[in-house]
DRENLO-77825 format. One line per 3 residues: number of its first residue (from 1); their letters; for each residue x, y, z of C-alpha. Coordinates in steps of 0.1 Angstrom, whole numbers. Layout:
N
NUM	A	X Y Z  ...
This chain:
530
1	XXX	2074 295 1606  2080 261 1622  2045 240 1631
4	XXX	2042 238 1671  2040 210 1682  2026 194 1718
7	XXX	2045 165 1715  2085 161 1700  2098 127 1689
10	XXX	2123 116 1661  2116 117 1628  2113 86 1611
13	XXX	2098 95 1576  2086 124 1560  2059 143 1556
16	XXX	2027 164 1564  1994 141 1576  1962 154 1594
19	XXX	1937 125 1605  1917 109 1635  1936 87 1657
22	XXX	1934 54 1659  1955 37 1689  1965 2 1684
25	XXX	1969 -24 1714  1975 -57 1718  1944 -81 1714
28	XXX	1925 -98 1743  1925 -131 1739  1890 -138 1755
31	XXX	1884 -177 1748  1867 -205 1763  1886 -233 1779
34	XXX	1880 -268 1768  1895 -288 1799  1907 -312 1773
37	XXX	1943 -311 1763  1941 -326 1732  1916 -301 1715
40	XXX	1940 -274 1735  1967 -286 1715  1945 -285 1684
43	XXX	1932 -251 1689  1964 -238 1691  1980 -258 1665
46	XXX	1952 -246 1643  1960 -206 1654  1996 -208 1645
49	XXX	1990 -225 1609  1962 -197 1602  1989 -171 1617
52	XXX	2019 -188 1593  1991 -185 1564  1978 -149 1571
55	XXX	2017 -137 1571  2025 -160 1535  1992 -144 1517
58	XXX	2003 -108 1533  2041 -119 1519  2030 -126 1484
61	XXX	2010 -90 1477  2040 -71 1489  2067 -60 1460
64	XXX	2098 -51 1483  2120 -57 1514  2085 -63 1532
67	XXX	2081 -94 1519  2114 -107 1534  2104 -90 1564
70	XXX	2074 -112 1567  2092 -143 1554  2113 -141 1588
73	XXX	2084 -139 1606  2066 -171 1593  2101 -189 1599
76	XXX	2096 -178 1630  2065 -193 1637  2076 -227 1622
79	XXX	2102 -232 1645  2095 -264 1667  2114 -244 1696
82	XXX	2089 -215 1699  2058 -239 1705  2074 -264 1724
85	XXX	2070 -248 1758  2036 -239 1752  2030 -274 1742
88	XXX	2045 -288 1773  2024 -262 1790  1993 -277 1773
91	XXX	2001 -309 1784  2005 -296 1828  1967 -286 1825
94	XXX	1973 -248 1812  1949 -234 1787  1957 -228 1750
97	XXX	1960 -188 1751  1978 -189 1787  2006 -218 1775
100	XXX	2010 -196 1744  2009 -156 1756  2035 -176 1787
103	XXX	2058 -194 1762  2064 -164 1744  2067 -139 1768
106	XXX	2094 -162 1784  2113 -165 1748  2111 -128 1745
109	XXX	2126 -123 1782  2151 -148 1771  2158 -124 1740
112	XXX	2157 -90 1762  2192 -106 1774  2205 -117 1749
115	XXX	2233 -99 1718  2217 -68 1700  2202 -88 1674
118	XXX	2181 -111 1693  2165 -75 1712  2159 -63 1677
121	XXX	2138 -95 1671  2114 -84 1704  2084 -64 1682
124	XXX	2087 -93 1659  2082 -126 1687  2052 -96 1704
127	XXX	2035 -98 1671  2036 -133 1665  2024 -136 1700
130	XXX	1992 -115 1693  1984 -130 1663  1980 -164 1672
133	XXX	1962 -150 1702  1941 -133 1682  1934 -164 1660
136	XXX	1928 -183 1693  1897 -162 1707  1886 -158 1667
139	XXX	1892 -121 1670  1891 -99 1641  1921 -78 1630
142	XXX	1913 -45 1636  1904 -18 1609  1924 9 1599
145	XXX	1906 38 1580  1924 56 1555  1940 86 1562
148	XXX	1944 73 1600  1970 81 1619  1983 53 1635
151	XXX	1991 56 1671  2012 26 1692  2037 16 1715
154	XXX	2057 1 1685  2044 -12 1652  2058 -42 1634
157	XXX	2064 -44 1598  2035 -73 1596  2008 -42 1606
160	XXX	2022 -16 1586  2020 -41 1555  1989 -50 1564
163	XXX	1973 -10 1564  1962 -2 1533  1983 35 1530
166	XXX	1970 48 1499  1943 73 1513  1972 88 1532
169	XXX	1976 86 1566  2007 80 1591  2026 69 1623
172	XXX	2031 78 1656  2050 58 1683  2060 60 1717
175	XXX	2092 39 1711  2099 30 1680  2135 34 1660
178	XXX	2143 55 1633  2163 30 1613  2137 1 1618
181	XXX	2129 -20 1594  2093 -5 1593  2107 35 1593
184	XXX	2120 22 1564  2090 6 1546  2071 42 1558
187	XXX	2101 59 1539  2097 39 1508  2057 44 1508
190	XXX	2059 77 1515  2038 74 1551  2050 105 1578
193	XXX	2063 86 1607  2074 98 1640  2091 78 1670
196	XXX	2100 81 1703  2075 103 1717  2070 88 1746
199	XXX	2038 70 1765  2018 108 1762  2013 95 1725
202	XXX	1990 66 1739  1968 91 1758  1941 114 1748
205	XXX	1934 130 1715  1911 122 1686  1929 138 1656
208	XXX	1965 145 1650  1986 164 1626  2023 148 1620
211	XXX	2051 164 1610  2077 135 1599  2102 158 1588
214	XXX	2105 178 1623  2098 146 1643  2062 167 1657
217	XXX	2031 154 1666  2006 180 1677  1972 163 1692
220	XXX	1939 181 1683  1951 208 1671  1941 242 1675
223	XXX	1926 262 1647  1962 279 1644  1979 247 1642
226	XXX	1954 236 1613  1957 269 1597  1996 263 1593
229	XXX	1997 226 1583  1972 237 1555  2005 264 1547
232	XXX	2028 238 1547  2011 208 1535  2006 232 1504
235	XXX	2039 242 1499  2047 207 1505  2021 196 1479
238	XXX	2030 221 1455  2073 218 1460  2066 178 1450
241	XXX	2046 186 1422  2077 211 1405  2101 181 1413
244	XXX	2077 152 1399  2075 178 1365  2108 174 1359
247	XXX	2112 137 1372  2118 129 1334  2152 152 1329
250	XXX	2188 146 1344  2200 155 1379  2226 183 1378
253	XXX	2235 204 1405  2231 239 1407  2268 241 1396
256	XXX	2263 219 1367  2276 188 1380  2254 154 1363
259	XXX	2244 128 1391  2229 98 1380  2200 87 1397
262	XXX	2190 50 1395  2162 34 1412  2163 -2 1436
265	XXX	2142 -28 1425  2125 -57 1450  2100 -70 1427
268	XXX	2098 -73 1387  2061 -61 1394  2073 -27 1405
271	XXX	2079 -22 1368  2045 -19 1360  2042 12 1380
274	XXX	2077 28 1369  2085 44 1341  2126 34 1327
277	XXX	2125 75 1318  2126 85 1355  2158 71 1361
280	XXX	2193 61 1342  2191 24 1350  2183 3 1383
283	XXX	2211 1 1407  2198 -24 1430  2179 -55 1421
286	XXX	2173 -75 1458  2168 -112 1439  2152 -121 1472
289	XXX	2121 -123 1460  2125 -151 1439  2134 -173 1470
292	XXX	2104 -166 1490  2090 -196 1510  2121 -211 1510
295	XXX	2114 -222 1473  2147 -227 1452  2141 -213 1420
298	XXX	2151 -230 1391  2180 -216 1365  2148 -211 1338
301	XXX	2127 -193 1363  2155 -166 1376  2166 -159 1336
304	XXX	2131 -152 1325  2130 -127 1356  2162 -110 1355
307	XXX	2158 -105 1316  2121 -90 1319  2141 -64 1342
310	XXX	2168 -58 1318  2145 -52 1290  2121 -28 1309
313	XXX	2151 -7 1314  2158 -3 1272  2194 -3 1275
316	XXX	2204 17 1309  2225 -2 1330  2209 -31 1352
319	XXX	2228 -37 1388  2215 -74 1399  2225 -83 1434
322	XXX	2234 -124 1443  2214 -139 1466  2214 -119 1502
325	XXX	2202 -143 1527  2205 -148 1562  2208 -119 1589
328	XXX	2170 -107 1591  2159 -127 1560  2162 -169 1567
331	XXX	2154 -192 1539  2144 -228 1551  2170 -255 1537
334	XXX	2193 -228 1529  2204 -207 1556  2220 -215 1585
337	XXX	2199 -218 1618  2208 -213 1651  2236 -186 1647
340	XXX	2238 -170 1679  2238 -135 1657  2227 -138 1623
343	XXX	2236 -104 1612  2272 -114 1619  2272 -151 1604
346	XXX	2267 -167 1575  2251 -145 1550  2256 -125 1516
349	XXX	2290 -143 1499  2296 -163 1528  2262 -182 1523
352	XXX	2265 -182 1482  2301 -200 1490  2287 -224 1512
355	XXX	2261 -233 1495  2272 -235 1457  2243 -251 1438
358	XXX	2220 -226 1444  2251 -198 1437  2260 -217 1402
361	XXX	2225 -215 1391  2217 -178 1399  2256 -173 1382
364	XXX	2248 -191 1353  2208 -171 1349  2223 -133 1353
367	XXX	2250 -143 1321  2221 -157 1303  2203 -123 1311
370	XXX	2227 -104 1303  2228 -109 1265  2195 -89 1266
373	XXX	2213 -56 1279  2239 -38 1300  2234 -66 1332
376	XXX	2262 -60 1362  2262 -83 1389  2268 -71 1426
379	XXX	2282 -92 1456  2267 -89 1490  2285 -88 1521
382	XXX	2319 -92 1507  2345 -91 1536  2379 -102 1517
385	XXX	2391 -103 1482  2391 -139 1486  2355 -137 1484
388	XXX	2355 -115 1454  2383 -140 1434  2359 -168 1439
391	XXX	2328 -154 1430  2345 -148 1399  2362 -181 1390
394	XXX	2326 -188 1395  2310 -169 1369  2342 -176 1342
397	XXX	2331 -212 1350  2294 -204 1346  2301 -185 1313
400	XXX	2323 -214 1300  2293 -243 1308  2269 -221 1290
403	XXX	2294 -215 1257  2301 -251 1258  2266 -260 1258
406	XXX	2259 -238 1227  2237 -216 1252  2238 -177 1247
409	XXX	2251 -160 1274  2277 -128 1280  2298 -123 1314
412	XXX	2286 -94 1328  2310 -72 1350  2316 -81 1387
415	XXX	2311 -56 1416  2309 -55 1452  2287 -38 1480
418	XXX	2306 -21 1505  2287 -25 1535  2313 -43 1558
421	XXX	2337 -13 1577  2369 -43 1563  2366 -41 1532
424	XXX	2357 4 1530  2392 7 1548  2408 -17 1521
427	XXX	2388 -17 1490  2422 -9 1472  2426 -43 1476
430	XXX	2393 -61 1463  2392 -76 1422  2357 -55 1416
433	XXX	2343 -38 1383  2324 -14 1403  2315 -2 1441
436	XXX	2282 1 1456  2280 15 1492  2252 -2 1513
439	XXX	2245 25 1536  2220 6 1555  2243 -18 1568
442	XXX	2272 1 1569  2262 25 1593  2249 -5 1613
445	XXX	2281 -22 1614  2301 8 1621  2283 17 1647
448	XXX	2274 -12 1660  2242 -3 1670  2211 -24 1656
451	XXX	2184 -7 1629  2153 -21 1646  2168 -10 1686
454	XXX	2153 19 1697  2172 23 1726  2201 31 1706
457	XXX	2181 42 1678  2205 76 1678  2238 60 1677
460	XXX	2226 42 1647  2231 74 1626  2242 72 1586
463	XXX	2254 107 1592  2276 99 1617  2311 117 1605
466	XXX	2327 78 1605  2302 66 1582  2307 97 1559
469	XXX	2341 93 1561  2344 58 1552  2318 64 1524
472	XXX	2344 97 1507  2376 71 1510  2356 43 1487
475	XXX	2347 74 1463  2380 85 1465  2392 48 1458
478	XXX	2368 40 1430  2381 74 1415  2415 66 1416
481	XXX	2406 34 1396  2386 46 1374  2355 26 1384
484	XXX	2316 37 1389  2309 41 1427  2273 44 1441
487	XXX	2252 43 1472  2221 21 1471  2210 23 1507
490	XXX	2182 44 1524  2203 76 1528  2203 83 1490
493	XXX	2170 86 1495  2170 111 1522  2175 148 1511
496	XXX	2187 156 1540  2220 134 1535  2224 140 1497
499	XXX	2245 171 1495  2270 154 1522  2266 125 1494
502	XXX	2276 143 1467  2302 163 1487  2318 136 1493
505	XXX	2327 125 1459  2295 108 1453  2280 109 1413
508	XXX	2254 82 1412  2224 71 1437  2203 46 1435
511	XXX	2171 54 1455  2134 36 1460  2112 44 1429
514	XXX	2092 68 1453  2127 85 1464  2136 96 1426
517	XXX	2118 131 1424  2129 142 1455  2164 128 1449
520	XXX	2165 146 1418  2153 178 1436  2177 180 1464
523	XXX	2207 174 1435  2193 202 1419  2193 227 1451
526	XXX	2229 211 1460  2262 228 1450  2295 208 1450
529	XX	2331 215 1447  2343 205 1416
């Protein structure tokens, strides 16, 4: 019996969550003018450094993508170009919260017209914007309790990592994208989200129940309606406990067919929270995290960390991914600014090539790593085997330095992420030990329709019949050569995409560390064609 609903949205993540509502809107920025511009310039100065420091401390508790998220953000905020206007501002007479709410609101009308990307960047500039305001008048961040749920016009990744989400809780937005960037964090955290339920969301209501799996939001709900989400949360409840019972065995499908299931990694401290018998190995290690506030970290520092990984996993294979800069995740001194779209420039292998001091050392840590275990070493944003031959050379270089040196070290095998639509139609053609489909950006690119855009939140769809087909040709390739081929984006994740997965010639996912029960359930309850 489906839950009624009063309101219908998208879904965006998950799950069953009953709590009171709390609605979230931008800060007033009540604050006493000086008259002086030099203490205006002060005050404001001092706002954005507390803002850049709030986002850094908020950046260094989170163990995923978040933290990249947030590292973008703070980039933000140092740019010289965002507070110039409201500098100049300053200086005309203006006060302090008026130069800086005008400065911005002008770079994000500037944005509104510009490429995809720079709309997708919107939320991010309207956060930044509140938060210095909010430092300006000395506000205080508003509480959320746990178990809320979370009711706004959109939400930016900064709030949701700021919400502490372990008494429960969840989201519901007026706008809002399924394939944002925080959809995604709610996924991987296991938070019920909804989206696009337009502006009766911000009205009325002190208690909501969300259904993240229908895309529902009913707004105090009747008896009845609390009568079935107690049925269905428990069925929920009790379906998650049978699958997390079994978390420990192999995936096979109800025809017998093995699937291995690996887990993505963002953060070695995730490991303390995981145990290696969940899963057969990690299939994605995002080494962005080493790089965070635009520190460089040395050849010493990434070994040590790439080999605590590789032991953790006691000899189940260990996919580390190169450096994945640039797009959404800038790292001062090393990526490139001013792109006029990031997501299209100089990221991935394109920035590794580019800059190849920083490439040589990560090279020359993962083959020191790898004598420890089974270490595999995956290429971002490869585009042409040109790419792929010289990130080679480079590593056969790396290994050689090391041997002559007297310094132990093993070459691990070389693969690729298929995430650009060039190199899925050709991957015949690419020099790689193994495949790994990035769904995320795949089905961005083939689109061509922005994660974080709401407005063409349903054209970015990983279940769009191009996507699927592209992803059964590189399983069908990988097949023919005889090489391991595996999805490490958010649809392995999703239940509702893993029989197409495995339908489509799929036999290994790699999901977040939340993701693996259910993974392992819907493989179970899936039947393939063999």
């Amino acid at each position: 019996m489906p839950l009624r609903s009063d309101l219908a949205g998208r879904p965006a993540a998950p799950g069953l969550a009953i709590g009171p509502v709390v609605r979230l809107a931008a800060p007033a920025a009540a604050r006493r003018f000086s008259g002086d511009p030099v203490q205006e310039v002060d005050d404001l100065l001092t706002a954005i450094e507390a803002a850049i420091a709030e986002l850094s401390a908020l950046a260094e508790t989170v163990a995923d993508d978040g933290a990249g998220i947030l590292e973008f953000q703070v980039a933000m905020l140092e740019d010289e170009a965002l507070r110039e206007p409201a500098l100049a501002l300053i200086a005309a007479g203006v006060a302090a919260d008026t130069a800086w709410r005008q400065a911005v609101e002008m770079e994000i009308a500037g944005y509104e017209e510009g490429e995809e990307y720079f709309r997708a960047r919107i939320a991010d500039l309207s956060d930044l914007r509140d938060r210095v305001l909010s430092h300006l008048a000395g506000a205080v961040a508003e509480t959320v309790p746990p178990g809320a749920v979370l009711v706004a016009e959109d939400l930016t990744p900064s709030r949701f990592l700021a919400t502490d989400w372990t008494g429960g809780g969840a989201v519901a937005l007026a706008a809002g994208s399924p394939t944002s960037h925080v959809a995604m964090l709610a996924r991987s955290r296991g938070v019920p989200m909804v989206v696009g339920l337009g502006v009766a969301i911000l009205d009325g209501g002190t208690e909501a129940i969300v259904d993240g799996s229908a895309g529902t939001v009913w707004l105090d709900p009747s008896p009845a309606a609390r009568t079935e989400f107690r049925r269905r949360q428990a069925a929920a409840e009790a379906a998650e406990r049978a699958a997390e019972a079994t978390i420990g065995q192999p995936a096979v499908t109800r025809d017998g067919v093995p699937v291995a299931v690996l887990v993505n990694l963002a953060d070695p401290a995730e490991l303390d929270r995981i145990d290696p018998a969940i899963c057969d190995g990690v299939g994605l290690v995002r080494t962005e995290f080493l790089f965070h506030g635009g520190r460089l970290p040395d050849e010493e520092r990434q070994c040590a960390a790439y080999s605590r990984i590789v032991r953790w996993a006691q000899g189940r294979p260990v996919t580390i991914r190169t450096l994945d800069a640039g797009g959404d995740k800038p790292i001062p001194g090393l990526t490139v600014e001013g792109e006029s779209n990031p997501f299209l420039g100089t990221r991935g292998i394109r920035l590794s090539l580019a800059r190849p001091g920083p490439f040589r050392a990560q090279l020359r840590a993962l083959a020191r790593a790898a004598v420890h275990g089974p270490l595999k070493i995956m290429i971002p944003m490869v585009t042409v085997p040109a790419e792929m031959a010289a990130a080679g050379r480079m590593l056969d270089e790396a290994v050689a330095e090391l041997a002559a040196a007297g310094i132990p070290a093993r070459r691990p095998p070389l693969g690729m992420m298929v995430e650009v639509p060039a190199a899925a139609l050709a991957v015949d053609r690419f020099a790689a030990d193994f495949l790994s489909i990035g769904s995320n950006d795949l089905t961005q690119y083939v689109t061509a329709a922005a994660r974080d855009t709401g407005a063409v939140a349903d054209l970015a769809d990983p279940g769009n019949p191009a996507v699927l087909r592209l992803i059964a040709e590189v399983a069908a390739a990988g097949a023919r050569r005889g090489i391991e081929v595996s999805l490490c984006g958010d649809m392995a994740g999703d239940p509702a995409f893993v029989p197409a997965l495995l339908r489509a010639g799929l036999r290994s996912l790699s999901v977040a560390p939340a993701a693996v029960a259910r993974t392992k359930a819907a493989i179970a309850a899936a039947a393939v064609q063999v």
